[in-house]
Backbone as CSV, one residue per row, in Angstrom:
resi,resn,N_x,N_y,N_z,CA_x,CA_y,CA_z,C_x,C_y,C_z
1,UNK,24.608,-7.641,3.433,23.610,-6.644,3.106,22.328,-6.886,3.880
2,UNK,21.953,-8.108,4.305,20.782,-8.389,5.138,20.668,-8.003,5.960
3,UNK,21.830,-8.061,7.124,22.068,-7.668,8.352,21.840,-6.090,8.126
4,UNK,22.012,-5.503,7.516,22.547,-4.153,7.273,20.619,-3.507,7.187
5,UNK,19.406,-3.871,6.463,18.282,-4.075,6.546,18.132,-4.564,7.684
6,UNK,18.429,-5.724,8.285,17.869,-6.019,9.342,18.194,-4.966,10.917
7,UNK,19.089,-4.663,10.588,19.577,-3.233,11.654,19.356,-1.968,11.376
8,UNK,19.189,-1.469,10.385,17.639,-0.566,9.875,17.265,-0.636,10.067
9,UNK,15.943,-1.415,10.011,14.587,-1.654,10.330,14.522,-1.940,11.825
10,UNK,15.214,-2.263,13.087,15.584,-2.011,14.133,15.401,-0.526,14.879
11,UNK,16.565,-0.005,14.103,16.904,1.356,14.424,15.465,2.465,14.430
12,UNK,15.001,1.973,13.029,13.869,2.641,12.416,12.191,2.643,13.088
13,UNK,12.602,1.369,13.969,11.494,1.199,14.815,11.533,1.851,16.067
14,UNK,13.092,1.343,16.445,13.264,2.725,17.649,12.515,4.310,17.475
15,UNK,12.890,4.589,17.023,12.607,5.855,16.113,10.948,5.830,16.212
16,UNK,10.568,4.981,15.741,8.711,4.730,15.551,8.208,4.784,16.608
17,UNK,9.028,3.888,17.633,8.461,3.593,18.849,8.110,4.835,19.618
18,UNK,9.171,5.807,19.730,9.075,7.345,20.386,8.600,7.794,19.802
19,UNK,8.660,8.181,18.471,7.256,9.553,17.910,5.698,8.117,18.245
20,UNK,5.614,7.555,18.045,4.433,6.550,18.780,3.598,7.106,19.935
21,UNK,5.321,7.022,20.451,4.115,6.889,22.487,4.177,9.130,22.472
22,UNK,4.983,9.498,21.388,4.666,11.369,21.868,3.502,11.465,21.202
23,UNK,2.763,10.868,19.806,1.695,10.909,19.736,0.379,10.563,20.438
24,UNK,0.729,9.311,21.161,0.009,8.867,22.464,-0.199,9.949,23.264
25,UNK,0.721,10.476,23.784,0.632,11.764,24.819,0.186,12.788,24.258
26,UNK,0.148,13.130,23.001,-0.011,14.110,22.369,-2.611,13.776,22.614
27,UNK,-2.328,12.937,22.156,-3.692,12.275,21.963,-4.458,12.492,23.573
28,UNK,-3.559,11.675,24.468,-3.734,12.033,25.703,-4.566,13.366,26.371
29,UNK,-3.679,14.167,26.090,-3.829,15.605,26.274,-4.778,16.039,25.570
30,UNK,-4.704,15.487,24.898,-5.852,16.333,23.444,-7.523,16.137,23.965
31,UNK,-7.489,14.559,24.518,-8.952,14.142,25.076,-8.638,13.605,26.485
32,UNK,-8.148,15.085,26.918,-8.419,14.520,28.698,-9.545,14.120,29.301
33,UNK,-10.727,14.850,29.030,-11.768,15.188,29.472,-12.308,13.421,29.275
34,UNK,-11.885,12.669,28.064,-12.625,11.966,27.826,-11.584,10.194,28.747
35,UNK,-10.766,10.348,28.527,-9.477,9.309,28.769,-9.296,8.694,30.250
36,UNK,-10.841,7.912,29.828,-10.955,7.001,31.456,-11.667,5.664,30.580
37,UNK,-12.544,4.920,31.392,-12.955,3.736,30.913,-14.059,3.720,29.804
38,UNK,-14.385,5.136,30.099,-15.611,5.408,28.792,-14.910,5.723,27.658
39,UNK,-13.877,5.618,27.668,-13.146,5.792,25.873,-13.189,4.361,25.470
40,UNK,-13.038,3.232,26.197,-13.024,1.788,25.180,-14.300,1.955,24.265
41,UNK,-15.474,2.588,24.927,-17.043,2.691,24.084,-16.714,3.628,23.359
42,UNK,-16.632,5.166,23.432,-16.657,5.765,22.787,-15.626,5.992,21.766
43,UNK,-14.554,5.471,21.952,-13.300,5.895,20.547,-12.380,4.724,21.174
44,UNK,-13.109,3.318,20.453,-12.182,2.146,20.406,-10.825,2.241,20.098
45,UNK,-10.339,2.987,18.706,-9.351,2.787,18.234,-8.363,3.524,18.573
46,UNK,-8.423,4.254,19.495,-7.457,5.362,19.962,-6.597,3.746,21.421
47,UNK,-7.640,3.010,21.802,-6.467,2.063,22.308,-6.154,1.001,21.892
48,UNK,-6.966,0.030,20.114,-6.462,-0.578,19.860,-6.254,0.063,18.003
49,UNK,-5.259,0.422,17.902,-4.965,0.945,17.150,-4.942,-0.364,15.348
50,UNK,-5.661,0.074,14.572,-6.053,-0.804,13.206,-5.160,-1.265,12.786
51,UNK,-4.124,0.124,12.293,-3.226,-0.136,11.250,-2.087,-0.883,11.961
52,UNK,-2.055,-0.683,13.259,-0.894,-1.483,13.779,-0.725,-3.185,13.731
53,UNK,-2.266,-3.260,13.713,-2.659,-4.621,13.587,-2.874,-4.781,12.615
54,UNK,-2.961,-4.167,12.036,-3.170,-4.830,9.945,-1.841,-5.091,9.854
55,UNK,-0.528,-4.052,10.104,0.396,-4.325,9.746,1.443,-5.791,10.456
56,UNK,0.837,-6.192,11.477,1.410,-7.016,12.115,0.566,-8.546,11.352
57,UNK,-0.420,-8.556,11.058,-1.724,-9.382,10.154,-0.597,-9.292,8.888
58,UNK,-0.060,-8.713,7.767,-0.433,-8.907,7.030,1.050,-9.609,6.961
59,UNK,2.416,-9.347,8.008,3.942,-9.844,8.194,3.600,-10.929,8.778
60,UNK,2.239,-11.556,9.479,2.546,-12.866,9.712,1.979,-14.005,8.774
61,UNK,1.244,-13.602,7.694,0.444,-13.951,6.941,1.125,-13.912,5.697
62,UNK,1.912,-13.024,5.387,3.450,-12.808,4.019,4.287,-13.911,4.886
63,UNK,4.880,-14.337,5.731,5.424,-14.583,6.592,5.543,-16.523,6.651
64,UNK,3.956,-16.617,6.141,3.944,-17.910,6.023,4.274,-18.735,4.696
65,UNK,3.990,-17.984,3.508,4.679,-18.063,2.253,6.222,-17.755,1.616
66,UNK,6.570,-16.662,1.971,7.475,-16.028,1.852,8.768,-16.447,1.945
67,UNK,9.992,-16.185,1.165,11.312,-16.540,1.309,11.971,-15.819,2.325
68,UNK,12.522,-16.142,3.491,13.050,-15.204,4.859,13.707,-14.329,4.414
69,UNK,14.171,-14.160,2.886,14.969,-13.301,2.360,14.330,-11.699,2.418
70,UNK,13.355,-12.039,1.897,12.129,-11.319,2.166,11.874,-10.339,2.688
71,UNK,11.388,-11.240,3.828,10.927,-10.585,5.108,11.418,-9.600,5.931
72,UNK,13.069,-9.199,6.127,13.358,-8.080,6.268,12.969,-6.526,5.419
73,UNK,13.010,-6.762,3.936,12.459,-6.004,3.783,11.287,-5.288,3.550
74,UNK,9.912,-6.428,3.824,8.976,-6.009,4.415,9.127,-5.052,5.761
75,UNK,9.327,-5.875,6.323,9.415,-5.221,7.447,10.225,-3.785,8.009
76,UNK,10.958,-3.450,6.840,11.940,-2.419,6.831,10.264,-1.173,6.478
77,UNK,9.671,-1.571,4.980,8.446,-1.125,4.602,7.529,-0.705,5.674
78,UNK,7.074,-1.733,6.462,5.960,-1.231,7.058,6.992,-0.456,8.551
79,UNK,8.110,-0.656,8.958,8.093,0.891,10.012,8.512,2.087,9.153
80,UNK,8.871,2.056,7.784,8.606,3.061,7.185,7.765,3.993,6.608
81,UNK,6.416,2.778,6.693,5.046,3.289,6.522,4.758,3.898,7.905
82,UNK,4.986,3.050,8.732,4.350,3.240,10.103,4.739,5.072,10.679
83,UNK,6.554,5.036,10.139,6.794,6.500,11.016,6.228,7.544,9.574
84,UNK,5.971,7.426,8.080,5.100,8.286,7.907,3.661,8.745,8.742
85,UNK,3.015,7.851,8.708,1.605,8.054,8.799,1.623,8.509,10.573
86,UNK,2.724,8.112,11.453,3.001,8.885,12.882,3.171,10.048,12.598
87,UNK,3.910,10.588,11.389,4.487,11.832,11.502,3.623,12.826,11.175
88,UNK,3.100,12.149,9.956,1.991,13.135,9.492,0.440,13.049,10.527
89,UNK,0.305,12.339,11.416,-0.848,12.365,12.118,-0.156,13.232,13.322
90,UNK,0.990,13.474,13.746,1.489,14.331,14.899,1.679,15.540,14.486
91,UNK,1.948,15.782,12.609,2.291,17.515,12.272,0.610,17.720,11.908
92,UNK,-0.893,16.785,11.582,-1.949,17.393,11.425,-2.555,17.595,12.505
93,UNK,-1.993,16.846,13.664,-3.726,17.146,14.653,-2.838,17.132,15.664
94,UNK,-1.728,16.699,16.252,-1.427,17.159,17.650,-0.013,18.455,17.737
95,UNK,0.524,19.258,16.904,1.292,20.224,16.275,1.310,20.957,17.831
96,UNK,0.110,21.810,18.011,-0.047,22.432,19.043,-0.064,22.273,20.423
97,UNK,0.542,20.813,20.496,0.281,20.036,22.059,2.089,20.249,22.191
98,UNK,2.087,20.913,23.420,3.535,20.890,24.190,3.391,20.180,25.174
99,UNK,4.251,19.281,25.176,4.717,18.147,26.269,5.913,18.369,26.760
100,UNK,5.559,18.352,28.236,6.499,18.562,29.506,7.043,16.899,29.729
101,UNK,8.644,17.032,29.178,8.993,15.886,29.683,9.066,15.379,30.989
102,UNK,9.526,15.939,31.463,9.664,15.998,33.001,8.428,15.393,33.772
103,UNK,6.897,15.741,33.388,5.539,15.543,33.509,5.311,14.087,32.922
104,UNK,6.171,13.384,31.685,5.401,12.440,30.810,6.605,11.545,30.879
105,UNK,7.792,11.899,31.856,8.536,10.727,31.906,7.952,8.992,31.954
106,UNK,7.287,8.854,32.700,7.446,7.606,33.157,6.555,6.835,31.348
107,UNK,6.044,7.420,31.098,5.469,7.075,29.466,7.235,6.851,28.512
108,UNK,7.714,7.763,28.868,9.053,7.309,27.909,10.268,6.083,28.256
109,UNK,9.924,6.319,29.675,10.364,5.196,30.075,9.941,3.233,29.841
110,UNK,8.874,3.760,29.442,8.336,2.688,29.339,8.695,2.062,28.213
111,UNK,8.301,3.223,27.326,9.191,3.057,25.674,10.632,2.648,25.966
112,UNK,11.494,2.801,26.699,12.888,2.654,26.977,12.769,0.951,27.147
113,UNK,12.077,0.730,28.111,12.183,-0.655,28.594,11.069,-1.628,27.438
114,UNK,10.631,-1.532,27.043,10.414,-1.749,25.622,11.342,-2.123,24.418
115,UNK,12.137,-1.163,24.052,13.457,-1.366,23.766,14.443,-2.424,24.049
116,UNK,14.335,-2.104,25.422,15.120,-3.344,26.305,14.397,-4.563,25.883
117,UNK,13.268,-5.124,26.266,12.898,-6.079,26.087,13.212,-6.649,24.295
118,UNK,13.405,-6.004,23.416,12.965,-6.192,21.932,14.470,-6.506,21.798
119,UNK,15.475,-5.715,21.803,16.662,-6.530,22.179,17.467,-7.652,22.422
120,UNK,17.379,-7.490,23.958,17.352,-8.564,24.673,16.837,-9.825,24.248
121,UNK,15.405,-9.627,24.008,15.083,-11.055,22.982,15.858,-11.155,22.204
122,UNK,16.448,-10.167,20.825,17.301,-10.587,19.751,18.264,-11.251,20.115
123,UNK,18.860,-10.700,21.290,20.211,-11.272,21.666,20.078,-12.796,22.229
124,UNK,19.022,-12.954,22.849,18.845,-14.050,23.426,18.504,-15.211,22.183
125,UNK,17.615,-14.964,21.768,16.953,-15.930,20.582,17.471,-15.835,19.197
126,UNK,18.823,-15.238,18.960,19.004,-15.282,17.521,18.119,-15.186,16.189
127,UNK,16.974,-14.737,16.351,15.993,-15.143,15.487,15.452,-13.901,14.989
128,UNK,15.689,-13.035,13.786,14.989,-11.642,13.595,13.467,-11.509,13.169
129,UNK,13.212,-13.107,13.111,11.567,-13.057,12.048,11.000,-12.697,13.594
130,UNK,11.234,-13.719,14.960,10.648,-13.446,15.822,10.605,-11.881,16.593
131,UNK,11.741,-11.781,15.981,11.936,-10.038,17.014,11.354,-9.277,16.395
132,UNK,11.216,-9.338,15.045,10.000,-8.371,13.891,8.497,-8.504,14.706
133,UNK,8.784,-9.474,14.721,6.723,-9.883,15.176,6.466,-9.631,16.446
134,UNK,7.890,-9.709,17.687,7.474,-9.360,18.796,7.248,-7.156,18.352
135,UNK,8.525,-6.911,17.735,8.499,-5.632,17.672,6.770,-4.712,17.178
136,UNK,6.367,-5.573,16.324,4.727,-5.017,15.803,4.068,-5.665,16.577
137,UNK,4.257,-6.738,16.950,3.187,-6.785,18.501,3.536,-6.228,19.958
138,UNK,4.516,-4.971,19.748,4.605,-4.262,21.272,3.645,-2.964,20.586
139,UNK,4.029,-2.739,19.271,3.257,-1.455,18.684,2.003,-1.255,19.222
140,UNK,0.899,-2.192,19.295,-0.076,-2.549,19.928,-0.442,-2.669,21.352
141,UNK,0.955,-2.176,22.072,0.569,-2.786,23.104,0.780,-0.576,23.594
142,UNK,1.369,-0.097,23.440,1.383,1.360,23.265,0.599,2.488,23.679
143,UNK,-0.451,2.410,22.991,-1.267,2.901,23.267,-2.583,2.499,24.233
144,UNK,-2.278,0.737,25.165,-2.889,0.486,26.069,-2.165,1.202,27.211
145,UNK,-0.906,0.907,26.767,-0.042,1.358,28.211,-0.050,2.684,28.573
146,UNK,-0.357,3.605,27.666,-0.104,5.209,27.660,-1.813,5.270,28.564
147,UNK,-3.151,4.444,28.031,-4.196,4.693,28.874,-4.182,4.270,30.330
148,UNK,-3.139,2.920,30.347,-3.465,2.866,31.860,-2.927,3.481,32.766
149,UNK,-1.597,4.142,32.704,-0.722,4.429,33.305,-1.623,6.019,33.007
150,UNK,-2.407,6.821,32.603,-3.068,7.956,32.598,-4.132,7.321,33.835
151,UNK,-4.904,6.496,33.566,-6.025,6.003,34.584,-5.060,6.120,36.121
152,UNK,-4.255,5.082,36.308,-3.302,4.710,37.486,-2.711,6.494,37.921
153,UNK,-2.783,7.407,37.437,-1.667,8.672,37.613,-3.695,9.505,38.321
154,UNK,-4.982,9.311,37.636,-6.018,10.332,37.794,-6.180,9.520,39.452
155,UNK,-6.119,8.481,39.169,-6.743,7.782,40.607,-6.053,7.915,42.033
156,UNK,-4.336,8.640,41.708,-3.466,9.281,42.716,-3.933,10.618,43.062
């Protein structure tokens, strides 16, 4: 039954990871005008995102007490929190943003190889507490990558 949670909460992040980076793009689009180096001043959290880091804060910090029994289903919790609060922040404020895949490939790709990497570790390291913690510490890394690779695309 663990395994069975622990490959849920996998799957479920997949899942997170892409409505993630379409909200990224969605966000993108939304503040072109603004989405160069003057956004770290003016709207910090659009590249280091809070809740991603609370939620990664609070699994390594449960994490240190906790029975490993546990910890999967935390972690099942927070990408279930995580793809609410994606979903409902992509059906309130970015609804009206159409994205050209074709245009925003190399952003999904990235998410792809992302994937790969989160994997690949599992497979390599046997270890799911570590692949949880790498998985909420790529969450974070998301919405840097969606700004630079916008910066790197204006400067062509």
């Amino acid at each position: 039954m663990m395994e069975v949670i622990e490959y849920c909460g996998l799957i479920l992040w997949i899942i997170y990871l892409f409505l993630l980076v379409n909200r990224e793009i969605g966000r993108k689009n939304k503040f072109a005008k603004e989405y160069n180096k003057e956004l770290i001043i003016k709207r910090p959290f659009h590249i280091i995102r809070i809740d991603s880091l609370f939620f990664l804060i609070v699994y390594l910090i449960y994490s240190d007490f906790a029975d490993n029994r546990v910890l999967p289903y935390l972690y099942l919790i927070i990408v279930l929190t995580n793809i609410v609060y994606v979903v409902y922040d992509i059906a309130d404020n970015y609804k009206k943003e159409k994205i050209d895949l074709r245009k925003e490939l190399v952003y999904y790709s990235g998410a792809i190889v992302l994937v790969i990497v989160a994997f690949g570790y599992m497979l390599i390291s046997k270890n799911l507490f570590n692949t949880c913690t790498l998985t909420l510490a790529l969450n974070l890394l998301v919405p840097i990558y969606i700004w630079l690779i916008k910066i790197i695309k204006k400067k062509n």
